[in-house]
Residue frames relative to the residue before (quaternion, step in Angstrom):
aa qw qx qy qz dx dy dz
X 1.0000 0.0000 0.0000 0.0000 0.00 0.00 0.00
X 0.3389 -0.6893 0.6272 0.1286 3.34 -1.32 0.70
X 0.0299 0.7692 -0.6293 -0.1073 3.26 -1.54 0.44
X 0.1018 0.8202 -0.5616 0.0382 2.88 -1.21 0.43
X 0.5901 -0.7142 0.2951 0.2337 3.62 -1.04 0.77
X 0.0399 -0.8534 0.4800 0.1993 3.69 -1.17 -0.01
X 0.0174 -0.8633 0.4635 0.1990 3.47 -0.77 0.33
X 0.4339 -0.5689 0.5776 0.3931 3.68 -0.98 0.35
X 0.5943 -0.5775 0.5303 0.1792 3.34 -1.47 1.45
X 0.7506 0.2479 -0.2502 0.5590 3.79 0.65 -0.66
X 0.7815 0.1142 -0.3373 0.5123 3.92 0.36 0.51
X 0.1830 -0.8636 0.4684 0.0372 3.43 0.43 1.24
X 0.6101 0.5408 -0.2893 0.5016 3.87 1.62 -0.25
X 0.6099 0.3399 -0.3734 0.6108 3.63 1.05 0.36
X 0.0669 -0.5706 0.8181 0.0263 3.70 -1.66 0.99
X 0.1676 0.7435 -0.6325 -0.1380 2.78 -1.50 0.08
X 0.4808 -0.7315 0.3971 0.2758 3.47 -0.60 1.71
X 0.3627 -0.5054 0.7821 0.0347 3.69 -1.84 1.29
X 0.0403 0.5614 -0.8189 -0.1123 3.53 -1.90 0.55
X 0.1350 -0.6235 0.7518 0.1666 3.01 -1.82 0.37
X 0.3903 -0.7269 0.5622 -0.0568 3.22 -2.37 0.66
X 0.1617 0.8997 -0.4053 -0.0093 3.51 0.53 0.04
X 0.0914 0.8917 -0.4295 -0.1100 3.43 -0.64 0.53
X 0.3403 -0.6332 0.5215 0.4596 4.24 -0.17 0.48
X 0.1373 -0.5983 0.7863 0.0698 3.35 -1.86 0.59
X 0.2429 -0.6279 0.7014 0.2341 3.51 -1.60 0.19
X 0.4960 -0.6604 0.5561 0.0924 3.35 -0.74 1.37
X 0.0215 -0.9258 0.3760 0.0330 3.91 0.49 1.22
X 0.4168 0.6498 -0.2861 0.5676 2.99 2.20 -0.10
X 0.6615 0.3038 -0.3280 0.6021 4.21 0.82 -0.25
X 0.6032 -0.5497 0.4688 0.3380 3.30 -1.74 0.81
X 0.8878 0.2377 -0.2266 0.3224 3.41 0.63 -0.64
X 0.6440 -0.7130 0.1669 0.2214 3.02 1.29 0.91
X 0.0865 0.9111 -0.3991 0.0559 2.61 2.00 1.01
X 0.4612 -0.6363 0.5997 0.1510 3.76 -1.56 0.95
X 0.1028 -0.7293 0.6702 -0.0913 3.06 -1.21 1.63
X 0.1632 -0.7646 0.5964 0.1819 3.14 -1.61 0.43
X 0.1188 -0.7246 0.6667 0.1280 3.83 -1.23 0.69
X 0.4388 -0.6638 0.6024 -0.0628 2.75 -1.57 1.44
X 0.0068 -0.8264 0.5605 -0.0533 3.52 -0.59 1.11
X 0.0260 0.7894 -0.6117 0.0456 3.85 0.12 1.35
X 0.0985 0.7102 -0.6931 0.0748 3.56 -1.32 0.77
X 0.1130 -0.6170 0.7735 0.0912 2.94 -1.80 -0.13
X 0.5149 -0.5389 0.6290 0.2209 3.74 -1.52 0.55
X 0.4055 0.5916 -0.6271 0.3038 4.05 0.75 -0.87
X 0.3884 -0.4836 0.6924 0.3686 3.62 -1.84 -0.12
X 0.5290 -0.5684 0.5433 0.3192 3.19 -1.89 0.09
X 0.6537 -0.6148 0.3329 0.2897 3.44 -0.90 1.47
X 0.7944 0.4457 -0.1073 0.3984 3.48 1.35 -1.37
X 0.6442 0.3060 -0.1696 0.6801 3.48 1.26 -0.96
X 0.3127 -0.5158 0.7165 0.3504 4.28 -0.10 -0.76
X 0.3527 0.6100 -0.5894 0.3950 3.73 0.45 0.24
X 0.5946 -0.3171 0.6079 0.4199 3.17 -2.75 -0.46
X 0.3652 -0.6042 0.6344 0.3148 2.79 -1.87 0.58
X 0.4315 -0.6215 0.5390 0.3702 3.59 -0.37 0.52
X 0.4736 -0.6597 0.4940 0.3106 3.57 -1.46 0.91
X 0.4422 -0.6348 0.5593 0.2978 3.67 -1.52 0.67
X 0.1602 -0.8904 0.4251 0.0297 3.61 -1.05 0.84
X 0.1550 -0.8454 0.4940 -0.1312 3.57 0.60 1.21
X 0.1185 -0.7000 0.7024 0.0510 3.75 -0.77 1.87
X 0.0601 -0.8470 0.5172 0.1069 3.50 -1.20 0.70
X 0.2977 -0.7415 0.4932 0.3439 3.95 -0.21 0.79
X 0.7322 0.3444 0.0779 0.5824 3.20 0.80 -1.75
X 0.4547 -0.7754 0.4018 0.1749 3.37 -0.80 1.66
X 0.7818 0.5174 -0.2288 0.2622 3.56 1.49 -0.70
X 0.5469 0.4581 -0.4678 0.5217 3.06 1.42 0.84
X 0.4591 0.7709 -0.4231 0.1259 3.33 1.01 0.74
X 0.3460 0.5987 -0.3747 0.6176 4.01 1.98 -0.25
X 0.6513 0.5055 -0.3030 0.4781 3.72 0.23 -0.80
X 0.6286 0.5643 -0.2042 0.4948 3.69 0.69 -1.28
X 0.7992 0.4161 -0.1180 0.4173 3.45 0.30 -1.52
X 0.6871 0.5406 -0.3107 0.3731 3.22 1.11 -0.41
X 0.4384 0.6024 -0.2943 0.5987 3.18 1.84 -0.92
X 0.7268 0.4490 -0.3377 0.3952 3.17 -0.13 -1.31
X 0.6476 0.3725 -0.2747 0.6053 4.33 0.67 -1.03
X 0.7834 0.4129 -0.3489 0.3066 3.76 0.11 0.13
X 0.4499 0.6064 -0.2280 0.6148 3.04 1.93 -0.15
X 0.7172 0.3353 -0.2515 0.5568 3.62 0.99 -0.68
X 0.5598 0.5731 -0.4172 0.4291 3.32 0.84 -0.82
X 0.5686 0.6583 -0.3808 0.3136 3.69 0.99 -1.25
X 0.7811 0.3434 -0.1112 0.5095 3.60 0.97 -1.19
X 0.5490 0.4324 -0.4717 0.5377 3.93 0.72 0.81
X 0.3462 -0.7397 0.5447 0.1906 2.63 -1.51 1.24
X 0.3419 -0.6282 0.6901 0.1103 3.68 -1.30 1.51
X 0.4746 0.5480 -0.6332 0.2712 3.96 -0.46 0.25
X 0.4809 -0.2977 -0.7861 -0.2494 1.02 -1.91 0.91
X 0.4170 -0.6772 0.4714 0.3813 4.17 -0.88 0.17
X 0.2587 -0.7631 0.5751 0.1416 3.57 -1.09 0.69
X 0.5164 -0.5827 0.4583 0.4286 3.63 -0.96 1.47
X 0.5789 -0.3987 0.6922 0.1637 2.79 -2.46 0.57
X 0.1030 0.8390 -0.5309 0.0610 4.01 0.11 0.81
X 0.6973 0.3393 -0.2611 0.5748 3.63 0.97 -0.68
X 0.6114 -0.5659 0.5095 0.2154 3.38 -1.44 1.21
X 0.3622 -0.5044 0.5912 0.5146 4.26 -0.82 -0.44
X 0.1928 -0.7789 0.5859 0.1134 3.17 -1.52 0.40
X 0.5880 -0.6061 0.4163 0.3370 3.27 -1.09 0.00
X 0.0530 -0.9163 0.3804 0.1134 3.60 -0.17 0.53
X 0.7394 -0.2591 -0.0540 0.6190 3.50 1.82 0.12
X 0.4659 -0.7517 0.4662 0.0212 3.15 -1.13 0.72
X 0.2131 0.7926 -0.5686 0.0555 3.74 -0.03 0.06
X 0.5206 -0.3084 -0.7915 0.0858 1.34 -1.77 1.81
X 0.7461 -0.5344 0.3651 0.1565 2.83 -1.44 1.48
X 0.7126 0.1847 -0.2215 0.6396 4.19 0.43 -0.70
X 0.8518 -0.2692 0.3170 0.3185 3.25 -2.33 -0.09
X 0.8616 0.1182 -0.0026 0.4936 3.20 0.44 -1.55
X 0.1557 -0.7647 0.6064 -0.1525 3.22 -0.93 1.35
X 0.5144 -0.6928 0.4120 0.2928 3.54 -1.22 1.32
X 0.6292 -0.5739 0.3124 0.4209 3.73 -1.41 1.71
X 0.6191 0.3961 -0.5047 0.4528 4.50 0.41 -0.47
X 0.5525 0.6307 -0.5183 0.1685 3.79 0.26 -0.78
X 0.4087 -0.6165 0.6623 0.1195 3.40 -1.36 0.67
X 0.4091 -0.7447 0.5025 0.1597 3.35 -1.51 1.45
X 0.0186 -0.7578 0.6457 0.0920 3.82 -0.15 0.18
X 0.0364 0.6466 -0.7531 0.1160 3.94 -0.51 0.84
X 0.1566 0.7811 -0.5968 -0.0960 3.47 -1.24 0.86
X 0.3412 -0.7404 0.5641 0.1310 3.99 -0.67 1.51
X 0.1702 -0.7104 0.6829 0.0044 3.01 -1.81 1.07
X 0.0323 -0.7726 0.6236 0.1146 3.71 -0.76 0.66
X 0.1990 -0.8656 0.4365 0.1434 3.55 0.14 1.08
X 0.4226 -0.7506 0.3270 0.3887 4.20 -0.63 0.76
X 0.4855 -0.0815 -0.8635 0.1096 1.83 -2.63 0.73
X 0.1973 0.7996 -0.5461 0.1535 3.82 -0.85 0.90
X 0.6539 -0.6028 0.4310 0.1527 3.58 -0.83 0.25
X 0.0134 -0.8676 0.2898 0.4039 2.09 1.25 -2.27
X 0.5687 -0.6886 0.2390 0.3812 3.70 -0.44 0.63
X 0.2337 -0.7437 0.6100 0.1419 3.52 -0.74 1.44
X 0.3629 -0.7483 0.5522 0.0577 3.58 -0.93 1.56
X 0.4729 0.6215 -0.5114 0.3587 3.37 0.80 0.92
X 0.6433 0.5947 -0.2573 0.4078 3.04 1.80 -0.87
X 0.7099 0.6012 -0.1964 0.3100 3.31 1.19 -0.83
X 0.0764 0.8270 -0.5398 0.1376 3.68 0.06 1.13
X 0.2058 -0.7318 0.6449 -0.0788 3.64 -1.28 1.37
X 0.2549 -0.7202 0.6392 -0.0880 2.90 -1.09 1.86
X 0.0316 -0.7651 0.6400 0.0636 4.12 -0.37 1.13
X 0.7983 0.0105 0.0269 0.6016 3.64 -0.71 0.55
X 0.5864 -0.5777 0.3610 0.4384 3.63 0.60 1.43
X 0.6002 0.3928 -0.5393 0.4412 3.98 0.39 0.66
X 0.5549 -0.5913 0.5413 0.2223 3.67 -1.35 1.47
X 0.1264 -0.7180 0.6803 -0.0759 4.02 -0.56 1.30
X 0.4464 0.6530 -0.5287 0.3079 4.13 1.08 -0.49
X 0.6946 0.3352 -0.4600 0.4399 4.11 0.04 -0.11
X 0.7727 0.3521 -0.3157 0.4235 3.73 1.03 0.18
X 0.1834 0.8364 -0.4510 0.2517 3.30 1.78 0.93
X 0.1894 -0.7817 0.5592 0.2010 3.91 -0.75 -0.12
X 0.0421 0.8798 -0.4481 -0.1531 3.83 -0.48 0.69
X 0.3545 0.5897 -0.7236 -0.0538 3.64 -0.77 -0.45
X 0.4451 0.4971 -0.7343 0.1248 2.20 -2.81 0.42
X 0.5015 -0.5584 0.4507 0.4832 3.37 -0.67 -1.15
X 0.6867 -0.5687 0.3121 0.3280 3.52 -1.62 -0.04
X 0.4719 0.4729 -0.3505 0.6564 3.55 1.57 0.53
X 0.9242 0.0022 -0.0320 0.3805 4.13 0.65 -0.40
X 0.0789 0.8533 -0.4910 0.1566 3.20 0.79 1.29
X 0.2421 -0.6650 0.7061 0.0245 3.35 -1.69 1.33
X 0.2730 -0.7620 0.5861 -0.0350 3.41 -0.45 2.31
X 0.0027 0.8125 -0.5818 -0.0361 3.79 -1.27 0.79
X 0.0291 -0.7638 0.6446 0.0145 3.36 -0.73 0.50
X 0.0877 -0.7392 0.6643 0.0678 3.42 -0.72 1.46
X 0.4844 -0.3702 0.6213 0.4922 4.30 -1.52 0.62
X 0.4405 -0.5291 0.6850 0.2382 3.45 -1.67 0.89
X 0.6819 0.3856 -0.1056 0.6124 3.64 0.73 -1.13
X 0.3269 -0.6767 0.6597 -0.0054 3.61 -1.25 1.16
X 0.0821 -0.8324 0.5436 -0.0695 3.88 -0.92 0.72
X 0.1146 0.8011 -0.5861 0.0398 3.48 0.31 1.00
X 0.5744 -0.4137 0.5600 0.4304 3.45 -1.36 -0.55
X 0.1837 -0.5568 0.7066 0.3961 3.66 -1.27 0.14
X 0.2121 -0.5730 0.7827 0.1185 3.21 -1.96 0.73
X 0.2051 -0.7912 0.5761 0.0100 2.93 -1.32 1.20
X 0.2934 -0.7992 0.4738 0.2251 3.52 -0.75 1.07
């Protein structure tokens, strides 16, 4: 069994620890005995509503690569029924935390690199709100994200490339 810990983004002073379980089965019901995995997530927390068990979350998997996806469902569903009080307000705005290229004007191939921080107690930053205007034209449906919703790294590539012709 694994363990591992969780915290609620708006009461960052409570964890509370999650094990997982996994075990391979042979599917005896396919000719070729296709290989399954079951996922066992818990936690010990009580339920927020009854003081009861939460009941563990169970998750069959054929295919191993929808398993991060799985688990997460599976911890947000449980998370749903622990109690996180007390919660602490969301007071600080997200911010910007760098920018590249670094000054105003920047050469027409250059890539934007803007990277946002929502620091806890936090919400975190909902990227629906966030829209970028280059040369007063709106570029936000050709935005790029990863990270998470507390530290996202924003890209914007020129659809259209500009070089010089070099002549030989």
């Amino acid at each position: 069994m694994a363990e591992f810990i969780v915290r609620n983004s708006m009461n960052p002073h409570k964890a509370v620890k999650f094990g997982i379980t996994y075990r391979q089965l042979v599917d005896k019901n396919k000719d070729d005995g296709e290989l399954m995995w079951v996922l066992e997530v818990a936690t010990d927390e009580p339920d927020a509503t009854t003081s009861g068990v939460i009941p563990p979350y169970f998750v069959t998997l054929v295919d191993l690569d929808d398993m991060d996806e799985e688990i997460e469902k599976a911890v947000v569903a449980i998370s749903e029924k622990i109690d996180w009080l007390p919660l602490h307000e969301d007071v600080r705005p997200p911010f910007v935390d760098s920018v590249y290229p670094d000054t105003y004007i920047a050469k027409i191939h250059s890539n934007v690199k803007i990277n946002i921080k929502d620091l806890h107690p936090s919400a975190g930053i909902d990227i629906n709100s966030i829209r970028m205007f280059i040369n007063d034209i709106e570029v936000t449906p050709d935005l790029l994200f990863t990270g998470d919703e507390f530290d996202y790294k924003v890209e914007w590539r020129p659809p259209t490339r500009v070089y010089a012709q070099i002549k030989y």
